[in-house]
C-alpha positions as CSV (number, residue, x, y, z in Angstrom):
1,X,-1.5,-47.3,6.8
2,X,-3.7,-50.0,7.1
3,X,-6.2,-47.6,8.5
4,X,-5.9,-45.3,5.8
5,X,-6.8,-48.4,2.8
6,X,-9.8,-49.0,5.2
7,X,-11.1,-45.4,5.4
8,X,-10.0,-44.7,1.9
9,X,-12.2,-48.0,0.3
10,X,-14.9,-47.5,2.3
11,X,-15.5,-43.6,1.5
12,X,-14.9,-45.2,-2.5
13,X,-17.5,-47.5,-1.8
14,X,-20.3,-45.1,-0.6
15,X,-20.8,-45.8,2.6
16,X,-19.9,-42.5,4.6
17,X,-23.3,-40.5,4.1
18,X,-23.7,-38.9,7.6
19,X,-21.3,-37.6,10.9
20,X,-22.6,-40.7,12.8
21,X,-21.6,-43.4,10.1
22,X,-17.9,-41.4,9.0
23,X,-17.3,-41.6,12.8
24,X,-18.3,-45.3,13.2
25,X,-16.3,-45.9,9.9
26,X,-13.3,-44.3,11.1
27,X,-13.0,-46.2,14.4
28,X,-13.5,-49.4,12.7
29,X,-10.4,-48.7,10.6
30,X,-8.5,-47.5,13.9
31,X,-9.4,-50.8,15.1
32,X,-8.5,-52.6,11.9
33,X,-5.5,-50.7,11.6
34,X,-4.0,-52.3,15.2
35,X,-2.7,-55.8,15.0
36,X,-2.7,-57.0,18.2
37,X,-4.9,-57.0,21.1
38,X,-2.5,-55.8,23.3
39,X,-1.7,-52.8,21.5
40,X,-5.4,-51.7,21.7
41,X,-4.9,-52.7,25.5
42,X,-1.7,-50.6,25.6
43,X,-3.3,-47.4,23.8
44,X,-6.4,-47.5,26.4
45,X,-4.0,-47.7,29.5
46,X,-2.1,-44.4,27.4
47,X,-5.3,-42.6,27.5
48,X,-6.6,-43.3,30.8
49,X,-3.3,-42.0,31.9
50,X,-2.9,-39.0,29.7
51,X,-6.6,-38.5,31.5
52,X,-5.5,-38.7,34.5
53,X,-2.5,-36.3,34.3
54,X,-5.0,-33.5,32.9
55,X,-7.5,-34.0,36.0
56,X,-5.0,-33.7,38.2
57,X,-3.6,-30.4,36.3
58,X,-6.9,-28.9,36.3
59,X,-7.5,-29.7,39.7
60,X,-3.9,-27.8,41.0
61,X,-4.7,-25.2,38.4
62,X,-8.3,-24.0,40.4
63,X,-5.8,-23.6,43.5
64,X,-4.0,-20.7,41.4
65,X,-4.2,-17.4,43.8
66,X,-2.5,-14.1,42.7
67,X,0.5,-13.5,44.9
68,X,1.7,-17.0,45.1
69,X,5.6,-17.1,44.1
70,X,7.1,-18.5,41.2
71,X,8.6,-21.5,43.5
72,X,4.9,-22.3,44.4
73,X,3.4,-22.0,41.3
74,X,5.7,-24.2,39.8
75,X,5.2,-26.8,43.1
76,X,1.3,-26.7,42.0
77,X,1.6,-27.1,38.5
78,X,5.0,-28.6,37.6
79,X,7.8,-27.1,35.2
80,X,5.9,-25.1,31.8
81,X,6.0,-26.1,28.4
82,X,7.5,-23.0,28.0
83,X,8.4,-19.4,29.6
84,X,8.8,-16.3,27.9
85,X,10.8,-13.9,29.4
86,X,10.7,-10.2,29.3
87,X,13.5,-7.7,31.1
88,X,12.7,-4.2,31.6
89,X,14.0,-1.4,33.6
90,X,11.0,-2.2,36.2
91,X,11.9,-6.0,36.4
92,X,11.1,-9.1,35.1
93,X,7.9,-10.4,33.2
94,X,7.3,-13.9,32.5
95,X,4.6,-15.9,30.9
96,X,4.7,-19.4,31.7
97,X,2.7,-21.5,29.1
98,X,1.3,-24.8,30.2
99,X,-0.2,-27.2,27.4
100,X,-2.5,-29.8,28.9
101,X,-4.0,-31.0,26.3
102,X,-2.9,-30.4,22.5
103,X,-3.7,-27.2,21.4
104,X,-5.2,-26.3,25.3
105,X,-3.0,-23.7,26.0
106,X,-3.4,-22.4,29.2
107,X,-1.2,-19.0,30.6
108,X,0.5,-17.9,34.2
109,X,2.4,-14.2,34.4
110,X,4.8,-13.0,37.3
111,X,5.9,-9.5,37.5
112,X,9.3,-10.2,39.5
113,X,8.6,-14.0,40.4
114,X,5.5,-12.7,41.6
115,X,2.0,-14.5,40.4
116,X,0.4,-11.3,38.5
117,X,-2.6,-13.1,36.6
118,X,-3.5,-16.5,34.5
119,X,-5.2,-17.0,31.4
120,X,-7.5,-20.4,30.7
């Protein structure tokens, strides 16, 4: 909320002209908006983290090679954020949605547990 005021006076005031300065602006109220220096602390420690998971993602996700199983695949990357599943007199489909990073998504397909393709 307190964040909000900030951004909110400040745009009222005139002072958000260009990118650069509406950026700058905008962190200074993220930073105004926290009330302790430990929860900055705590919300850098969150994103080194959250960077970490991703690098390590990306880095199983370049080991991807069609015919791998569905046990392996999941062994390399970890359970999906989701899995569509498709039944058909000629098997099973599945498309295995992984979302690294909001809005990232990234795609892995098995025709009968079997890796057929992925989509970045």
């Amino acid at each position: 909320m307190k964040k909000l005021i900030c951004v909110i006076f400040l745009f009222c005031a005139g002072c958000i002209s260009t990118y650069e300065e509406n950026e700058r602006i905008y962190r200074i109220a993220e930073i105004m908006s926290h009330t302790t220096p430990e929860e900055l602390a705590a919300e850098a420690t969150a994103r080194e983290a959250a960077a970490k998971i991703r690098s390590i993602f990306y880095s199983h996700w370049a080991r991807l090679r069609l015919g791998l199983s569905s046990d392996e695949v999941f062994e390399l990357l970890g359970q999906p954020d989701k899995i569509n599943k498709t039944v058909t007199v000629f098997g099973i489909s599945e498309q295995w949605v992984y979302e690294p990073i909001k809005f990232a998504y990234r795609f892995v397909y098995f025709e009968n547990n079997i890796l057929t393709a992925w989509q970045e």
